[in-house]
Structures are given as C-alpha cells and as structure tokens.
PQR file of N, CA, C, O and H, with PARSE charges and radii, in Angstrom:
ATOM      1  N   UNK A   1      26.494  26.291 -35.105 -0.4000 1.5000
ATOM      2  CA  UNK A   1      27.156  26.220 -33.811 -0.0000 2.0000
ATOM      3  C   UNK A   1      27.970  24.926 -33.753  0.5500 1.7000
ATOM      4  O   UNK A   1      27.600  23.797 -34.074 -0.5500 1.4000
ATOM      5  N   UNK A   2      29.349  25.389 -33.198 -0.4000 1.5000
ATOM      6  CA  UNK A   2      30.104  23.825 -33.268 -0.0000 2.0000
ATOM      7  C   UNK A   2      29.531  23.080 -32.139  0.5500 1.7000
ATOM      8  O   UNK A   2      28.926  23.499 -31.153 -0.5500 1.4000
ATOM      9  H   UNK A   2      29.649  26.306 -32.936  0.4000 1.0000
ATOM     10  N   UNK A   3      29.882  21.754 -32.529 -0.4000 1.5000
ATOM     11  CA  UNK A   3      29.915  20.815 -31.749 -0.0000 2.0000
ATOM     12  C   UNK A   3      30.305  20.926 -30.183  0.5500 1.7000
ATOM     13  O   UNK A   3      31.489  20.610 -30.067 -0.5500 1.4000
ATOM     14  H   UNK A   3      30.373  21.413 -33.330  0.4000 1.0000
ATOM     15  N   UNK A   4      29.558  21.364 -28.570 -0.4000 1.5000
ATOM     16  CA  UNK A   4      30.674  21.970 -27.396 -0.0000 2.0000
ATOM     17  C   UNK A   4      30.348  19.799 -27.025  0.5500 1.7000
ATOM     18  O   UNK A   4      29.391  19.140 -27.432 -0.5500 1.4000
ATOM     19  H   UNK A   4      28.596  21.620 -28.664  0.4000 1.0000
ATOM     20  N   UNK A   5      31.057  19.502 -26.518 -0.4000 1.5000
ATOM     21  CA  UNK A   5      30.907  17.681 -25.609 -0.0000 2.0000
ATOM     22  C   UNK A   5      32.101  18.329 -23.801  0.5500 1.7000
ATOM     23  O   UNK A   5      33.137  18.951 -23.566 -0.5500 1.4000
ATOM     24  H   UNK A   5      31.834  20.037 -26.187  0.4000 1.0000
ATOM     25  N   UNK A   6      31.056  17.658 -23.092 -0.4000 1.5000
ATOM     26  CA  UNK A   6      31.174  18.291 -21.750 -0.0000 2.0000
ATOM     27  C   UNK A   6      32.715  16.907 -21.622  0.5500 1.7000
ATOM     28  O   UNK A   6      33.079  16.109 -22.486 -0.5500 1.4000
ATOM     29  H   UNK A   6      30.215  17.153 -23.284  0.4000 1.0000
ATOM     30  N   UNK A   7      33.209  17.106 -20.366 -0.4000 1.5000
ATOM     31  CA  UNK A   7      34.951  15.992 -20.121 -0.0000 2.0000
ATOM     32  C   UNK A   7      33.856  14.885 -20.485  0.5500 1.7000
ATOM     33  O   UNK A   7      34.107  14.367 -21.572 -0.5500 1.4000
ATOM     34  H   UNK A   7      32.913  17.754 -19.664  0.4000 1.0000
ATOM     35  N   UNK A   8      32.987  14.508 -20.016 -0.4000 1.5000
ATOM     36  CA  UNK A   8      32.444  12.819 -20.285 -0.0000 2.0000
ATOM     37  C   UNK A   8      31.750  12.540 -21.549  0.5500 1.7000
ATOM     38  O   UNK A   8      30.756  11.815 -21.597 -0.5500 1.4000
ATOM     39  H   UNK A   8      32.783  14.929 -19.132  0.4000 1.0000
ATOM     40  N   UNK A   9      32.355  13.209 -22.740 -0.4000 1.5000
ATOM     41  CA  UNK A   9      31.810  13.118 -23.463 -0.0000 2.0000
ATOM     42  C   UNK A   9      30.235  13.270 -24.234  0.5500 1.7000
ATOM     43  O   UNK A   9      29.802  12.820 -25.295 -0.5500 1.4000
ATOM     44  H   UNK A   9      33.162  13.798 -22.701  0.4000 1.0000
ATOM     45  N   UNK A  10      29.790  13.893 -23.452 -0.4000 1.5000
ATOM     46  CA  UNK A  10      28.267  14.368 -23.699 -0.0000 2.0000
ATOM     47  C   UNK A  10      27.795  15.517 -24.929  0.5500 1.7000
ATOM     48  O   UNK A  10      28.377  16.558 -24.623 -0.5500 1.4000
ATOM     49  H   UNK A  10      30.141  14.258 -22.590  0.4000 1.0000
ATOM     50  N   UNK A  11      27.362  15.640 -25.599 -0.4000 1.5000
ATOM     51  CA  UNK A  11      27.003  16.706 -26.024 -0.0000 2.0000
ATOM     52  C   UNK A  11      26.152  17.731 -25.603  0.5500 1.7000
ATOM     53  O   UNK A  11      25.009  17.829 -26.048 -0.5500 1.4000
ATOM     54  H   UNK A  11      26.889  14.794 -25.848  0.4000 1.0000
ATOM     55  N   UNK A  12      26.572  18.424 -24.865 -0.4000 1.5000
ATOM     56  CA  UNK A  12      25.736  19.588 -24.384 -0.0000 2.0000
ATOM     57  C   UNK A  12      24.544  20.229 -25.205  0.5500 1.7000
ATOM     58  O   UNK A  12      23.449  20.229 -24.642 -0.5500 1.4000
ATOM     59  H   UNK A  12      27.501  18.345 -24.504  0.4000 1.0000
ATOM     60  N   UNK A  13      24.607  20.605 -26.077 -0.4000 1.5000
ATOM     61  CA  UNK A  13      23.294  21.108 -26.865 -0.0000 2.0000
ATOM     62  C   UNK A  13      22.732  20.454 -27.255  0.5500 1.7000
ATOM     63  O   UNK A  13      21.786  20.990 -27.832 -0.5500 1.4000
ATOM     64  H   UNK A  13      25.497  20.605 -26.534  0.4000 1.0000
ATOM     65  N   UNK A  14      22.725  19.002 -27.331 -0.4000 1.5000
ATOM     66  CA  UNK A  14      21.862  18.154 -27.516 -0.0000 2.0000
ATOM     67  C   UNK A  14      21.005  17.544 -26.381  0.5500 1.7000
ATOM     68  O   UNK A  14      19.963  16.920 -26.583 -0.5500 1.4000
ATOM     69  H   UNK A  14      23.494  18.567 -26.863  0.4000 1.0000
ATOM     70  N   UNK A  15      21.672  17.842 -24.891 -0.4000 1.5000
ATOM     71  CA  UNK A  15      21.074  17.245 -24.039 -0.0000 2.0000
ATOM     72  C   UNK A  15      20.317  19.012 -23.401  0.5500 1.7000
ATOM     73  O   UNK A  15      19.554  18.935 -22.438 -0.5500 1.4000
ATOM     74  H   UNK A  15      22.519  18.348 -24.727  0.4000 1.0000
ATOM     75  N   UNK A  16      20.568  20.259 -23.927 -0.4000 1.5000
ATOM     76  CA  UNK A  16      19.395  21.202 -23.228 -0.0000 2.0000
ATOM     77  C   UNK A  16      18.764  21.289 -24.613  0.5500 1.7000
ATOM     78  O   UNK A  16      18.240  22.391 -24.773 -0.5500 1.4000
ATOM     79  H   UNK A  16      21.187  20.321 -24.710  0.4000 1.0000
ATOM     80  N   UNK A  17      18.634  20.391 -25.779 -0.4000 1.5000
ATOM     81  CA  UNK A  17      17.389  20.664 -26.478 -0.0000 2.0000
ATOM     82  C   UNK A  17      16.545  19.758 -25.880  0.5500 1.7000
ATOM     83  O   UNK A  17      15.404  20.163 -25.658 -0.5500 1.4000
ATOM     84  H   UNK A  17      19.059  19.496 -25.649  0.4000 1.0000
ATOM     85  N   UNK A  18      16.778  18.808 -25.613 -0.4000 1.5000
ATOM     86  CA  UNK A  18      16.350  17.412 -24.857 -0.0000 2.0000
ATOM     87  C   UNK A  18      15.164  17.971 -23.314  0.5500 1.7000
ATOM     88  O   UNK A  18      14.001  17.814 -22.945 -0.5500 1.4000
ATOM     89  H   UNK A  18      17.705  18.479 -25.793  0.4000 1.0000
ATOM     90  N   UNK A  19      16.425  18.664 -22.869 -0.4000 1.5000
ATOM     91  CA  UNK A  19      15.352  19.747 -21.748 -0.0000 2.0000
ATOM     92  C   UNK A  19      14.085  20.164 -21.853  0.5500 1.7000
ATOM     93  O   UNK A  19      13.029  20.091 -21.224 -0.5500 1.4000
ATOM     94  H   UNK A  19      17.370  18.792 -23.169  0.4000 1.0000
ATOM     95  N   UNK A  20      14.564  20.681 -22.960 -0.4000 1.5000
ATOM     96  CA  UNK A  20      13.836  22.004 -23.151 -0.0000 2.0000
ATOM     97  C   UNK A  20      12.509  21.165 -23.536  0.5500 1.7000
ATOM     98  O   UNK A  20      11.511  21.226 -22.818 -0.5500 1.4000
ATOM     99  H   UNK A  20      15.422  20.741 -23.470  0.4000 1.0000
ATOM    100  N   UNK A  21      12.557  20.279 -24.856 -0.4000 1.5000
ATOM    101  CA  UNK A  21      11.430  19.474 -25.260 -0.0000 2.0000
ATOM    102  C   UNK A  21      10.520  18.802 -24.244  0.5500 1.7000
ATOM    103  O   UNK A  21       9.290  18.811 -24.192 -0.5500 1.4000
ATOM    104  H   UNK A  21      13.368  20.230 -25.439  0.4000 1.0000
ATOM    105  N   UNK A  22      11.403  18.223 -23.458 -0.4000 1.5000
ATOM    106  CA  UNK A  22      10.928  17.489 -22.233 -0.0000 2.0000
ATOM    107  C   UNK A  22      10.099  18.579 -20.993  0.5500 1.7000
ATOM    108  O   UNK A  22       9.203  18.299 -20.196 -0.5500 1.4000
ATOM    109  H   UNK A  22      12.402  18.216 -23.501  0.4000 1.0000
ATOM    110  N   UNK A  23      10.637  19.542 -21.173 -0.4000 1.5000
ATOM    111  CA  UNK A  23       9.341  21.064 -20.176 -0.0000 2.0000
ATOM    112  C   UNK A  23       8.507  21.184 -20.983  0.5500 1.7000
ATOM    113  O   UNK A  23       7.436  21.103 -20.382 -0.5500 1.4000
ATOM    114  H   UNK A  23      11.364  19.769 -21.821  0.4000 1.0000
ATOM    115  N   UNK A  24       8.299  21.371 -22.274 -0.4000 1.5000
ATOM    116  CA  UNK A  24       7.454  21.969 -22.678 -0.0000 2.0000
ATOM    117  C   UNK A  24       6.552  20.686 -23.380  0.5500 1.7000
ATOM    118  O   UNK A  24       5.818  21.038 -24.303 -0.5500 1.4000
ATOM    119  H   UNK A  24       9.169  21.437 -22.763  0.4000 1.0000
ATOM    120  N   UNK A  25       6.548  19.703 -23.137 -0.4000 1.5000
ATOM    121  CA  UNK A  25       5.472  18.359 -23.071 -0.0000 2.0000
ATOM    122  C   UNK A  25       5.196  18.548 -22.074  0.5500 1.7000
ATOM    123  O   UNK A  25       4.045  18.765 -21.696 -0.5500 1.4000
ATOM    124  H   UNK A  25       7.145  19.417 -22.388  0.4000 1.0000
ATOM    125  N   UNK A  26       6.570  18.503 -21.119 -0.4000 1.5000
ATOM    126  CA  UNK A  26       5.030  18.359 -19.220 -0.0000 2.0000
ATOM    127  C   UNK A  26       4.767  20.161 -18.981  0.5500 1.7000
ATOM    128  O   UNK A  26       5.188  20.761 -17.992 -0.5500 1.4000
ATOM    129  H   UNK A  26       7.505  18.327 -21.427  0.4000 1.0000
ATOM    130  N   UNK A  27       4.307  20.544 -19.652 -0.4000 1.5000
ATOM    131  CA  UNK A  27       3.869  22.426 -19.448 -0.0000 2.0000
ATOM    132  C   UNK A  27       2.535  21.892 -20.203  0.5500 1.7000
ATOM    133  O   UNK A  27       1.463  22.213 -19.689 -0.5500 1.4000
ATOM    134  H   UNK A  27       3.965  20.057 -20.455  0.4000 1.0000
ATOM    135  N   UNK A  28       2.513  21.066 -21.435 -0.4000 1.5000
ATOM    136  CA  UNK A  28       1.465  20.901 -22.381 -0.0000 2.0000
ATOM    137  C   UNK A  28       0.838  20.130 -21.781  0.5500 1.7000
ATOM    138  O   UNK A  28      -0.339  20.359 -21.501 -0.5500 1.4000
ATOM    139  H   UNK A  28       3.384  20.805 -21.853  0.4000 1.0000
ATOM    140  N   UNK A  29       1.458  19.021 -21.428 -0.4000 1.5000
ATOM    141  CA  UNK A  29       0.288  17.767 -20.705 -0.0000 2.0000
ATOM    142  C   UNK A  29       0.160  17.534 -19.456  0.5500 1.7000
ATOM    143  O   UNK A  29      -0.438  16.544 -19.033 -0.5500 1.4000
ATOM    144  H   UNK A  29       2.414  18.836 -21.655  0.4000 1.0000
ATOM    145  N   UNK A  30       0.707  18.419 -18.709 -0.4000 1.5000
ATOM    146  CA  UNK A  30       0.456  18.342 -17.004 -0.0000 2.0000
ATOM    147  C   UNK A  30       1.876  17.333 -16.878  0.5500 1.7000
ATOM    148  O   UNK A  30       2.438  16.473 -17.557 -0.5500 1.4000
ATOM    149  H   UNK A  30       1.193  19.223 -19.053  0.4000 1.0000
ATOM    150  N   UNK A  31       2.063  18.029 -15.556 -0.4000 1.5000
ATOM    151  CA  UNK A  31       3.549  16.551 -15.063 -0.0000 2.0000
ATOM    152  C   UNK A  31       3.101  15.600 -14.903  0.5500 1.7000
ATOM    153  O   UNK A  31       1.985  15.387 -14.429 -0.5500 1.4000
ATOM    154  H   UNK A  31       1.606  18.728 -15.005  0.4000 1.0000
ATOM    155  N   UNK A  32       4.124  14.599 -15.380 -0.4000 1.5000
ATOM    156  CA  UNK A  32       3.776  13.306 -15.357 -0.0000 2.0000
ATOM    157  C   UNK A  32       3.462  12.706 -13.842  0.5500 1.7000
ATOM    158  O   UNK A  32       2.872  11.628 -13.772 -0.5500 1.4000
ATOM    159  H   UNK A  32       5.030  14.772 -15.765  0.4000 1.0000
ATOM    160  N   UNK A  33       3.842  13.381 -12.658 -0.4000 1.5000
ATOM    161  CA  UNK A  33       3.955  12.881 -11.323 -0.0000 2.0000
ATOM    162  C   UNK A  33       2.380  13.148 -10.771  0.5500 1.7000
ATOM    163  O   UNK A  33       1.774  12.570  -9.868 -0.5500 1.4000
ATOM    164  H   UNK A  33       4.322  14.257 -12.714  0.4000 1.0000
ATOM    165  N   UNK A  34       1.943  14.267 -11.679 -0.4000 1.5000
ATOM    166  CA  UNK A  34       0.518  14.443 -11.554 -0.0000 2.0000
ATOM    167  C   UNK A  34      -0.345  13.586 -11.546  0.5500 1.7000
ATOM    168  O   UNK A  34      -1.141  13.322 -10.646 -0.5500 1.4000
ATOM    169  H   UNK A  34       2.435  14.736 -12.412  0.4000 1.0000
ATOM    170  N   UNK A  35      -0.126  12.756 -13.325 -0.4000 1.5000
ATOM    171  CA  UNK A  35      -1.123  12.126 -13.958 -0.0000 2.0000
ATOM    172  C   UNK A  35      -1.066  10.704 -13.186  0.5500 1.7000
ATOM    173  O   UNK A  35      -2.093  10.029 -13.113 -0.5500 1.4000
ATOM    174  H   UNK A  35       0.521  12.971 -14.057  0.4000 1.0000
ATOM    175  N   UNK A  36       0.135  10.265 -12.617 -0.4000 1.5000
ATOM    176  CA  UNK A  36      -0.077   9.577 -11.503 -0.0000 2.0000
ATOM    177  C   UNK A  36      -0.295   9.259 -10.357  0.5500 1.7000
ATOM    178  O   UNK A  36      -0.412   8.096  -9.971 -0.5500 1.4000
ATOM    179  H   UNK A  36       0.969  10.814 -12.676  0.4000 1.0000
ATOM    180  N   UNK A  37      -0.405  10.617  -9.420 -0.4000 1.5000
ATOM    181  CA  UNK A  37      -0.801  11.170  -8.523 -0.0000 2.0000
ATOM    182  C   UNK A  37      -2.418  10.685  -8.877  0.5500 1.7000
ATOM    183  O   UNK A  37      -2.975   9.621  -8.609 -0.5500 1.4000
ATOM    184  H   UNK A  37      -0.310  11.561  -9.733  0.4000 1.0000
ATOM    185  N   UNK A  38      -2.754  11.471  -9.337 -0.4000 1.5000
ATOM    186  CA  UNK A  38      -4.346  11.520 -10.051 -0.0000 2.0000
ATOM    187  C   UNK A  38      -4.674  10.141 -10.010  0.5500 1.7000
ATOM    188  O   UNK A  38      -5.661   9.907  -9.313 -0.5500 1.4000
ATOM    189  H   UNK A  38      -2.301  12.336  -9.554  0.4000 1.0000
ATOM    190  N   UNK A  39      -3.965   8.826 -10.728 -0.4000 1.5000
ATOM    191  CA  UNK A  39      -4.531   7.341 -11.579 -0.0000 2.0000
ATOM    192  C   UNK A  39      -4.075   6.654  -9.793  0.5500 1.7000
ATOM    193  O   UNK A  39      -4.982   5.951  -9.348 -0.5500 1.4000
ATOM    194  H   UNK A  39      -3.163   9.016 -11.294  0.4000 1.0000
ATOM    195  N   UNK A  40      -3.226   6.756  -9.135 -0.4000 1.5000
ATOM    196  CA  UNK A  40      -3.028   5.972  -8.162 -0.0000 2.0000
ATOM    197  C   UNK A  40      -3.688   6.395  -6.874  0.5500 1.7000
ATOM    198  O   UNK A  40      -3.629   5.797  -5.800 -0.5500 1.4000
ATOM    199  H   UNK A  40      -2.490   7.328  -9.496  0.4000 1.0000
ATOM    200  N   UNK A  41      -4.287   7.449  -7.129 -0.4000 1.5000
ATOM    201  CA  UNK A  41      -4.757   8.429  -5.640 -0.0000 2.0000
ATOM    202  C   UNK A  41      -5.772   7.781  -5.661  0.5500 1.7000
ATOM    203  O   UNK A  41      -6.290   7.491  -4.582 -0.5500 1.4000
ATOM    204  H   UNK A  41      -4.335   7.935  -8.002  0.4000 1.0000
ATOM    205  N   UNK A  42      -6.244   7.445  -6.628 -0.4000 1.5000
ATOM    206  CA  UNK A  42      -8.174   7.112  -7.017 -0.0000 2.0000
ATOM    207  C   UNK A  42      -8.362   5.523  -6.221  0.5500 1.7000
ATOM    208  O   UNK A  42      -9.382   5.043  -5.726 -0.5500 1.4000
ATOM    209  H   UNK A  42      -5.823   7.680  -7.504  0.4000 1.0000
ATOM    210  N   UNK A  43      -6.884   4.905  -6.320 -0.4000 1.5000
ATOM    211  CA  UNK A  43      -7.129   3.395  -5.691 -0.0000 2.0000
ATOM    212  C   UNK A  43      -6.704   3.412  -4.709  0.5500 1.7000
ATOM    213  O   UNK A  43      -6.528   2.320  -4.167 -0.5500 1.4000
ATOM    214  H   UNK A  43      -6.055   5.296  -6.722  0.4000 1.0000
ATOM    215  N   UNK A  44      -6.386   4.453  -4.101 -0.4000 1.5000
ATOM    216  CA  UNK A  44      -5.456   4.537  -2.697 -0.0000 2.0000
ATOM    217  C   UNK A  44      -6.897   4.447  -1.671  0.5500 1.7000
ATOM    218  O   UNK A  44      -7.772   5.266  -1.954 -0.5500 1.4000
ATOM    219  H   UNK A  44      -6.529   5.340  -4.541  0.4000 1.0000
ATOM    220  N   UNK A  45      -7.127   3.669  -0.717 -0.4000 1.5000
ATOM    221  CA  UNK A  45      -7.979   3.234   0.956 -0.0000 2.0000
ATOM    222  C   UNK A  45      -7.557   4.721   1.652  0.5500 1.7000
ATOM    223  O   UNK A  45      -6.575   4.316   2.274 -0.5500 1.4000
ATOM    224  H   UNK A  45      -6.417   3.003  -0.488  0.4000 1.0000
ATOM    225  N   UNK A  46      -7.609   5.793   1.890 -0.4000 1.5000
ATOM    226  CA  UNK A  46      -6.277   6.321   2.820 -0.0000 2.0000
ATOM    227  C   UNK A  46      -6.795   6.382   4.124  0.5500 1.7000
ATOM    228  O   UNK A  46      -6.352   7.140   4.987 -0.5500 1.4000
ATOM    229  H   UNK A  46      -8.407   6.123   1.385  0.4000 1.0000
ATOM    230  N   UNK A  47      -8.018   5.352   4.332 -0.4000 1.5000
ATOM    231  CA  UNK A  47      -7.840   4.828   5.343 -0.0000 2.0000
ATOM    232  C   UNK A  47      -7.207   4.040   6.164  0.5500 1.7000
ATOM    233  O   UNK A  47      -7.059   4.140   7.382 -0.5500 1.4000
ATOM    234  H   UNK A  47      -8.378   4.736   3.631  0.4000 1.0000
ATOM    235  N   UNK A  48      -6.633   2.792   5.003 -0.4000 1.5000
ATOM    236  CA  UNK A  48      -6.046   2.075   5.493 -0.0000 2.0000
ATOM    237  C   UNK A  48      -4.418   2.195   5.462  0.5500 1.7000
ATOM    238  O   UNK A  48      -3.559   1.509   6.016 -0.5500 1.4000
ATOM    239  H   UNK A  48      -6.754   2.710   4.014  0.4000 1.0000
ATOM    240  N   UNK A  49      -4.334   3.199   4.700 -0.4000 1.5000
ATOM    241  CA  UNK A  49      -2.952   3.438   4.725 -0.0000 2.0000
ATOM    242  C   UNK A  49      -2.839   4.140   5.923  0.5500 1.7000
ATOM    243  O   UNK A  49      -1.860   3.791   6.582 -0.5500 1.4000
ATOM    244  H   UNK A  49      -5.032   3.756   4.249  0.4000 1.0000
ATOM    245  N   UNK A  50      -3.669   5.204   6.524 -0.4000 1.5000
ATOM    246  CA  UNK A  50      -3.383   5.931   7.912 -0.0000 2.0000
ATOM    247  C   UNK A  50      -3.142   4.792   9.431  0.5500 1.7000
ATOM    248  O   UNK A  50      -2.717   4.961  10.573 -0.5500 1.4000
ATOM    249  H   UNK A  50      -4.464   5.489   5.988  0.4000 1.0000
ATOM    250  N   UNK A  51      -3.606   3.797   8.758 -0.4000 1.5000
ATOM    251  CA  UNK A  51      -3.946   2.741   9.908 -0.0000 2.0000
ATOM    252  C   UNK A  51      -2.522   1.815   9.834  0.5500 1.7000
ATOM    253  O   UNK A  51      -2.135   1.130  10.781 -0.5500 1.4000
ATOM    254  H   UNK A  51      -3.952   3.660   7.830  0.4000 1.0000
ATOM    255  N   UNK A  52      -1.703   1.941   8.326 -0.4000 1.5000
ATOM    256  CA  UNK A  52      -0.878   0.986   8.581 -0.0000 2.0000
ATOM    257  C   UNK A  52       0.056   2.168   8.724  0.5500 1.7000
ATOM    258  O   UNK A  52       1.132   1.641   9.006 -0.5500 1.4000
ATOM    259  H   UNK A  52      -2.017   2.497   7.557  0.4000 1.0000
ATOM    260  N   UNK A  53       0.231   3.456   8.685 -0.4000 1.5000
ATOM    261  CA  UNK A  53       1.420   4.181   8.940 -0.0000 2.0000
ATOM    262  C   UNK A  53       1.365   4.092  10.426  0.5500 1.7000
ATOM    263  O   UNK A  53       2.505   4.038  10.888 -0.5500 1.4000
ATOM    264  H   UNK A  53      -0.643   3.885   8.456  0.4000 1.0000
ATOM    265  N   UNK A  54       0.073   4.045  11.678 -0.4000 1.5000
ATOM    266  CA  UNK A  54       0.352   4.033  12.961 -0.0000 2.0000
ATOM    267  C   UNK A  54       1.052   3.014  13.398  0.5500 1.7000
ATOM    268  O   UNK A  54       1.959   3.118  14.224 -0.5500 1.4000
ATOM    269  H   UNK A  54      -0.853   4.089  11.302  0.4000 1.0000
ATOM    270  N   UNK A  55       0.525   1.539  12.660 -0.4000 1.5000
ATOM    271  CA  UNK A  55       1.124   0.384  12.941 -0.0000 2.0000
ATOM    272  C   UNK A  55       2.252   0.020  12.758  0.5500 1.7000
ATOM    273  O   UNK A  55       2.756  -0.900  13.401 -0.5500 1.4000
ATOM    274  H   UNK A  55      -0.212   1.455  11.989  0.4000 1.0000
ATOM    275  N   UNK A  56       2.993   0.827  11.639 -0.4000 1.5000
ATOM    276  CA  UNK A  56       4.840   1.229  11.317 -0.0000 2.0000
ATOM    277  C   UNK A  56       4.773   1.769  12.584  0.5500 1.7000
ATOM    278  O   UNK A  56       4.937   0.988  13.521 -0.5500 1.4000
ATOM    279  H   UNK A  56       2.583   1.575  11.117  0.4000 1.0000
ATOM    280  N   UNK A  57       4.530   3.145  12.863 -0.4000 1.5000
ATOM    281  CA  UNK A  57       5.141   3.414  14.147 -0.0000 2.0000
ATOM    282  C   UNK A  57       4.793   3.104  15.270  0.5500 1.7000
ATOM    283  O   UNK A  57       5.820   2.721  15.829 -0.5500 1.4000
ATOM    284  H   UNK A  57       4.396   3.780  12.102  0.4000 1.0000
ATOM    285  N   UNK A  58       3.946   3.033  15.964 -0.4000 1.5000
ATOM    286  CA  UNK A  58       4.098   2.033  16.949 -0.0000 2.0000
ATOM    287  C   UNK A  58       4.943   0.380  16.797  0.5500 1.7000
ATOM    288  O   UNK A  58       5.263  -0.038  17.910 -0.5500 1.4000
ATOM    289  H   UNK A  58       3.111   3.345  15.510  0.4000 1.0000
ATOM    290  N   UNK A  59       5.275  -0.433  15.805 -0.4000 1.5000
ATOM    291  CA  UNK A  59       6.240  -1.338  15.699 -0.0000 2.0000
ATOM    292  C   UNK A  59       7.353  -0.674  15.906  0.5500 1.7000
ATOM    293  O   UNK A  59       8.142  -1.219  16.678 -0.5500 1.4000
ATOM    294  H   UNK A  59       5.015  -0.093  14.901  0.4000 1.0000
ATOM    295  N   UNK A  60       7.766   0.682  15.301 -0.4000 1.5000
ATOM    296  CA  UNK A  60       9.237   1.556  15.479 -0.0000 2.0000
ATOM    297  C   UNK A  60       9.505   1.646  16.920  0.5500 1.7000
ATOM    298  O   UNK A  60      10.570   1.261  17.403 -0.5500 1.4000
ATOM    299  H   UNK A  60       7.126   1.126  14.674  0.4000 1.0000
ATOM    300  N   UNK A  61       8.695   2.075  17.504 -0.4000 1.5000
ATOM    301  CA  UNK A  61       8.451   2.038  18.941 -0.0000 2.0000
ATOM    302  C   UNK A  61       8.986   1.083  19.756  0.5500 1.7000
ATOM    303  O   UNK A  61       9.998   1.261  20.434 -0.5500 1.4000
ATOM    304  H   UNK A  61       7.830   2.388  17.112  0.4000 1.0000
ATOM    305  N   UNK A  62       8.297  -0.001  19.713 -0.4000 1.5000
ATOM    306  CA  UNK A  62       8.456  -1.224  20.486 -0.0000 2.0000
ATOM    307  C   UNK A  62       9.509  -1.639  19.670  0.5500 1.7000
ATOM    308  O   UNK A  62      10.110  -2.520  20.286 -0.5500 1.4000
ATOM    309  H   UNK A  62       7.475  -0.145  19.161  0.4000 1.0000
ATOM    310  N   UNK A  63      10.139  -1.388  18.345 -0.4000 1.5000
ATOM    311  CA  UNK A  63      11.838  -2.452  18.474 -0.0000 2.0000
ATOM    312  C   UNK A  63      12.642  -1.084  19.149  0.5500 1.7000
ATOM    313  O   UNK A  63      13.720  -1.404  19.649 -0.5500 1.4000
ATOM    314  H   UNK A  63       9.651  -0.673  17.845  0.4000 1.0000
ATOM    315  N   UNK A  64      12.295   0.461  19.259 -0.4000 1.5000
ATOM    316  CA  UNK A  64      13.648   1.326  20.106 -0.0000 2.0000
ATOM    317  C   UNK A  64      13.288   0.978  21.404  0.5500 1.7000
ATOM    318  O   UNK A  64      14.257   1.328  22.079 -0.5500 1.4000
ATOM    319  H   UNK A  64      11.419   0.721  18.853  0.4000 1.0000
ATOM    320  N   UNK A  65      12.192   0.338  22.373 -0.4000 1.5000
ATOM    321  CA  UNK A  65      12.500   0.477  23.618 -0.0000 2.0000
ATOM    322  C   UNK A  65      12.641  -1.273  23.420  0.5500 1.7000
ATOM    323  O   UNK A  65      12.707  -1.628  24.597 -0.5500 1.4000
ATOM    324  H   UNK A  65      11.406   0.054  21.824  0.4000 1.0000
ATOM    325  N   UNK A  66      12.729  -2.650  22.509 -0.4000 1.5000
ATOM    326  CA  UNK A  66      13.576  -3.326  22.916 -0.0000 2.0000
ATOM    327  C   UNK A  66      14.992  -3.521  23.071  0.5500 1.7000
ATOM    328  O   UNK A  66      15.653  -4.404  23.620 -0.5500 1.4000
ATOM    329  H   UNK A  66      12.676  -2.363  21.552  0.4000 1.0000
ATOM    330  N   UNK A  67      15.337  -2.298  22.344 -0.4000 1.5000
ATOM    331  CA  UNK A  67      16.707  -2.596  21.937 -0.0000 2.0000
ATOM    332  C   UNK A  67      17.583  -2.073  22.941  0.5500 1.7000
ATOM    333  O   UNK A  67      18.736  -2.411  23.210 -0.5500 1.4000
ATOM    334  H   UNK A  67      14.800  -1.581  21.899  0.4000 1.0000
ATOM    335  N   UNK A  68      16.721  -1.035  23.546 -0.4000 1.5000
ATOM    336  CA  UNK A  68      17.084  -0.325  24.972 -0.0000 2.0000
ATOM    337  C   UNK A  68      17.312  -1.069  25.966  0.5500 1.7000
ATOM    338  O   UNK A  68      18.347  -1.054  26.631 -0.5500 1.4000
ATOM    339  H   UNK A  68      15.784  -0.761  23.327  0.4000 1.0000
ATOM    340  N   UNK A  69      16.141  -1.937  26.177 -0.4000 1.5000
ATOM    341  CA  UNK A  69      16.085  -2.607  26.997 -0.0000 2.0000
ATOM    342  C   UNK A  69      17.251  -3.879  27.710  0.5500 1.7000
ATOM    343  O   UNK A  69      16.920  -4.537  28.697 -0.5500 1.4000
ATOM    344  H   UNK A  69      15.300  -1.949  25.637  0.4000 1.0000
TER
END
C-alpha cells in the first residue's frame, strides 16, 4: 500500500495502526482512566470532598449576591 500523508503531513496508516494498537492494549488491560480511577479512588476522604464541594458553593453564592449587591 502506498504511502496516503493527510495536507499536514501525517501519515495516515501509520497513525490508525497506532489506534488500533492503542484499543486493543486498553481492551487487554482495562482503560487506563480506570486503573486510575481505581489507585486514586482508594485515597479519595469523599467525605471531605462532599464538604468542600458545599463550601465551593456556598462561597459561589455569597460572591453572586455580592456582586449584585
């Protein structure tokens, strides 16, 4: 198969073998968004994260009714 290179110079069949390799590692080893999902979930409080998402919004709060004000 000849050589196809997209206007920016790319080689197209080199970048959907690239694809393709790259699905079928995360098909074999689970997605990577997983395996960090999984390693960062384990240290996550989500207590305290529920406690600082109220405290974002309620601060959101009080700067829209100063700004109103």
């Amino acid at each position: 198969m000849a050589k196809r290179n997209s206007v920016s110079g790319t080689n197209i069949q080199n970048v959907r073998q690239q694809n393709a390799q790259s699905a079928n590692a995360g098909a074999n080893a689970g997605s990577s968004a997983g395996q960090f999902g999984t390693e960062f979930g384990s240290e996550t409080d989500v207590q305290q994260v529920r406690q600082q998402n109220a405290q974002s919004q309620q601060n959101k709060s009080q700067s829209a009714t100063d700004v109103t004000e």
